[in-house]
C-alpha positions in Angstrom: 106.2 -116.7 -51.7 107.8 -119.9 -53.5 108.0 -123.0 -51.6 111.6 -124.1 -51.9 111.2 -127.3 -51.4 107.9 -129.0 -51.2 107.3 -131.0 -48.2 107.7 -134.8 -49.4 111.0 -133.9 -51.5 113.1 -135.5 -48.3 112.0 -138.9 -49.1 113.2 -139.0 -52.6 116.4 -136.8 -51.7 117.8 -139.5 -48.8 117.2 -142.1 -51.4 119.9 -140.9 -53.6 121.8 -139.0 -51.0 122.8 -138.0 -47.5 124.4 -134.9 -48.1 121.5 -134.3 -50.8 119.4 -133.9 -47.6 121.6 -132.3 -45.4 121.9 -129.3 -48.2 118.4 -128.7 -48.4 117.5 -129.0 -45.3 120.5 -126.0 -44.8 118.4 -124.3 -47.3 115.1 -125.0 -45.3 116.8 -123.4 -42.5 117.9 -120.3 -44.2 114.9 -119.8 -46.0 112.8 -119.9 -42.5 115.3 -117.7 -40.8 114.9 -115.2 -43.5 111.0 -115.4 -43.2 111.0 -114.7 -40.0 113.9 -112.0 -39.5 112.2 -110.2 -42.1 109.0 -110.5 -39.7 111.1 -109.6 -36.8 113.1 -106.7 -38.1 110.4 -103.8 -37.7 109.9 -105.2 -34.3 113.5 -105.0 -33.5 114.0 -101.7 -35.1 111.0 -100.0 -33.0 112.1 -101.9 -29.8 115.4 -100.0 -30.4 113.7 -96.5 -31.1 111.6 -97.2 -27.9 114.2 -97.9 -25.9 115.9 -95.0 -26.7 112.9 -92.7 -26.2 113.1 -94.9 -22.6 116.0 -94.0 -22.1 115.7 -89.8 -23.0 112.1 -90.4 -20.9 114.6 -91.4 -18.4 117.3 -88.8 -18.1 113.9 -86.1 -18.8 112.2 -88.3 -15.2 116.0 -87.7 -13.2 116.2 -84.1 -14.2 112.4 -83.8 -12.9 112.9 -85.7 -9.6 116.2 -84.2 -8.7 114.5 -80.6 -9.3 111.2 -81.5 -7.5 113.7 -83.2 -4.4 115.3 -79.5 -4.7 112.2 -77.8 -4.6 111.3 -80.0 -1.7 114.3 -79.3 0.2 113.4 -75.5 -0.2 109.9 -76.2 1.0 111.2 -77.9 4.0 113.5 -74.9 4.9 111.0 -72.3 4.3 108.6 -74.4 6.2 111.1 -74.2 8.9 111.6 -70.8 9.1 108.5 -70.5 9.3 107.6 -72.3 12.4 110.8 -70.4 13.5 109.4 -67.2 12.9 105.9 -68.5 14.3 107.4 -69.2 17.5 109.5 -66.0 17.6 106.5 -64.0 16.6 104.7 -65.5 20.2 107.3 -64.7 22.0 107.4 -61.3 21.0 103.8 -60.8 21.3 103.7 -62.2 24.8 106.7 -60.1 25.6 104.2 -57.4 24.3 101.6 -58.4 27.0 104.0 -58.4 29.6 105.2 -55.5 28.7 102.4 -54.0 28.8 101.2 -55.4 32.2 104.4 -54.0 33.3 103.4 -50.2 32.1 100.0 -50.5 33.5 101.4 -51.4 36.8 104.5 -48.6 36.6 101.4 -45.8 35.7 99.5 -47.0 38.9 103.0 -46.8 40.8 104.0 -43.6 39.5 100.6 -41.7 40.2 100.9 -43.2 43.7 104.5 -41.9 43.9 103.5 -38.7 42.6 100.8 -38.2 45.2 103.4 -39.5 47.8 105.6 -37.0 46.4 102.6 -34.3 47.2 102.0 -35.0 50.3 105.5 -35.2 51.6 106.2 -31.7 49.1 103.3 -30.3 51.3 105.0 -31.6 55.1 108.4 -29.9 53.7 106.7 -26.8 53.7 105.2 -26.7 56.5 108.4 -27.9 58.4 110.0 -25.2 56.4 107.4 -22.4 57.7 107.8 -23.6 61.2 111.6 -23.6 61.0 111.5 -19.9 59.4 109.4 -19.0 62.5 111.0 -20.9 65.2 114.1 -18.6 66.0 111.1 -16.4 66.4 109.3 -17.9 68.4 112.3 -18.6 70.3 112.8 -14.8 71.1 109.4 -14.6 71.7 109.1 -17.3 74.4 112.2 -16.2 75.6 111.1 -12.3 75.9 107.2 -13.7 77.6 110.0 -15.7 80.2 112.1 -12.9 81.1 109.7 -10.1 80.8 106.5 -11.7 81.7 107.0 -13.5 84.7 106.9 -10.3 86.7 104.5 -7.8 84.4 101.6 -6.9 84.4 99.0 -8.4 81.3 99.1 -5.3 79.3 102.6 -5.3 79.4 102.7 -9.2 78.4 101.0 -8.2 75.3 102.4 -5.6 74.1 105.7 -7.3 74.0 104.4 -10.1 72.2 103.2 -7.3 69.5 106.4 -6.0 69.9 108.6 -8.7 69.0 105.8 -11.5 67.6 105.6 -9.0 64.6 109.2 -9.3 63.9 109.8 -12.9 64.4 106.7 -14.6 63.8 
């Protein structure tokens, strides 16, 4: 690269004239602007192109956090329902237990009912036999009262033959 104006050229300029100077050092000026904007241009141009990659990397890192704050919020609900579900699910299973408890205690109630049941089944029918019989017995006593006071034991007996056959 040229050197415009070499270094000591100012000291012979000024002596002939002020605006002399003032114009090359303008020229100084532009020339080391040029030199370095021509040094800074790349480095402008590729902070531009990073910046915009920046700002697509960006847009690319909000689409990515608003989908993983989504898939989050799912998470959070399904994990929810799930302790919902958890806590329903004991409940039914100690409903289960009870439940079961409950039937164990209902068999042992109803066996004991049904041998209640038995036993009182079995009184019925003897109350029922002695109620079939007692009209008979009835006559009978009645007929050993009337007939028996005053007879002889043969007679007794044969009257209860008589009439214990029919009644008794």
């Amino acid at each position: 690269m040229p050197i415009i104006f070499p270094p000591n050229i100012f000291c012979s300029i000024s002596q002939a004239s002020k605006q002399g100077v003032a114009l090359c050092m303008w020229v100084r000026a532009l020339d080391l602007y040029t030199k370095i904007f021509k040094s800074i241009e790349p480095k402008r141009i590729k902070l531009l192109q990073a910046e915009s990659e920046l700002a697509e990397l960006m847009t690319a890192l909000r689409e990515e956090t608003d989908r993983v704050a989504h898939t989050e919020n799912s998470i959070a609900g399904v994990q929810a329902d799930l302790q919902e579900k958890t806590r329903r699910r004991a409940s039914v299973e100690e409903s289960i237990k009870q439940t079961g408890v409950r039937l164990e205690r209902a068999r042992v109630l109803a066996y004991s009912l049904e041998e209640e049941s038995k036993h009182w089944r079995q009184l019925l029918a003897g109350v029922k036999e002695r109620q079939r019989v007692l009209v008979g017995e009835a006559v009978v006593a009645a007929v050993v009262a009337a007939y028996g006071c005053g007879r002889p034991e043969g007679e007794r007996a044969e009257a209860l033959k008589r009439f214990g056959g029919k009644y008794v």
